[in-house]
C-alpha positions as CSV (number, residue, x, y, z in Angstrom):
1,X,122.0,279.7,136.6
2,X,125.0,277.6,135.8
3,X,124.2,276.9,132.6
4,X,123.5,280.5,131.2
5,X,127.4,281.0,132.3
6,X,128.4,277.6,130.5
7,X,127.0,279.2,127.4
8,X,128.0,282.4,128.2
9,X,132.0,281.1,128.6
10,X,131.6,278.9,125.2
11,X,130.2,281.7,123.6
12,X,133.2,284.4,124.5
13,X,135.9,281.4,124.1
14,X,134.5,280.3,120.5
15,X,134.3,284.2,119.5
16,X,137.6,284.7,120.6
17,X,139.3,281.8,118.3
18,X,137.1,283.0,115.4
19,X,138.5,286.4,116.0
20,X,141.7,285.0,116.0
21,X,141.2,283.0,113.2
22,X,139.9,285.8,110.9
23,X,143.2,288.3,111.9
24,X,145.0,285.8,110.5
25,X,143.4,286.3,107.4
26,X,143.3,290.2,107.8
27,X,147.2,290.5,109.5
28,X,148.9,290.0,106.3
29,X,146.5,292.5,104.5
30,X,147.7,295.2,106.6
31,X,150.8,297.5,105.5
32,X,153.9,296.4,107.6
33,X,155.3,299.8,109.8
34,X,154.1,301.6,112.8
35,X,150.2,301.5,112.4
36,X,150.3,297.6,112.3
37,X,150.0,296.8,115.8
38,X,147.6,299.5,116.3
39,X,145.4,298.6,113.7
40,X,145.4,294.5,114.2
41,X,144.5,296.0,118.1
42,X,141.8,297.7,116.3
43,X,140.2,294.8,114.5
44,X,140.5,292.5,117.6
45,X,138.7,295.3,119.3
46,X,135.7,295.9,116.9
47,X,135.3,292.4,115.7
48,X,135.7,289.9,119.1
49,X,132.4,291.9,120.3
50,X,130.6,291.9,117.7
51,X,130.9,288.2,116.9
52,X,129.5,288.0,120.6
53,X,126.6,290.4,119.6
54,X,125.9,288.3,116.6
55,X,125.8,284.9,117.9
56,X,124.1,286.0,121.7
57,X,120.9,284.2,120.3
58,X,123.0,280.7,120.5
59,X,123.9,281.5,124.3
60,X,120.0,280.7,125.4
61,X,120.3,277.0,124.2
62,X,121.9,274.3,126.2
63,X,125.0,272.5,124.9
64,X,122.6,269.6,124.0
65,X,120.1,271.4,122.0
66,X,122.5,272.7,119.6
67,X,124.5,269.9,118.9
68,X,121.6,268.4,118.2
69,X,121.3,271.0,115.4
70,X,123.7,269.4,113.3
71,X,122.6,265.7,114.2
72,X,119.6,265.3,112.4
């Protein structure tokens, strides 16, 4: 039980710096004025959840058995 919310918190905090990592690619792709705010709102909105969609798979492993992924 506690570890399905471990993964579950790793999995929403590391979505949420790759979300916040990507608008800073797509901020300065957007047209400075009114709409700017709404539409950086927009792609947090759309893209934070379906990064979570995506990578849900990863959230039934323990810690230990990914990391042990990249160890080989």
């Amino acid at each position: 039980m506690i570890n399905g919310w471990v993964n579950w918190t790793a999995l929403t905090a590391l979505t949420g710096l790759m979300t916040a990592y990507l608008c800073g690619f797509a901020d300065p792709l957007i047209q400075p004025g009114e709409w700017h705010g709404l539409l950086s709102g927009l792609f947090v909105v759309v893209v934070w959840p379906s990064l979570t969609w995506l990578l849900r798979s990863f959230a039934r492993w323990g810690f230990w058995d990914l990391l042990s992924w990249f160890c080989w």
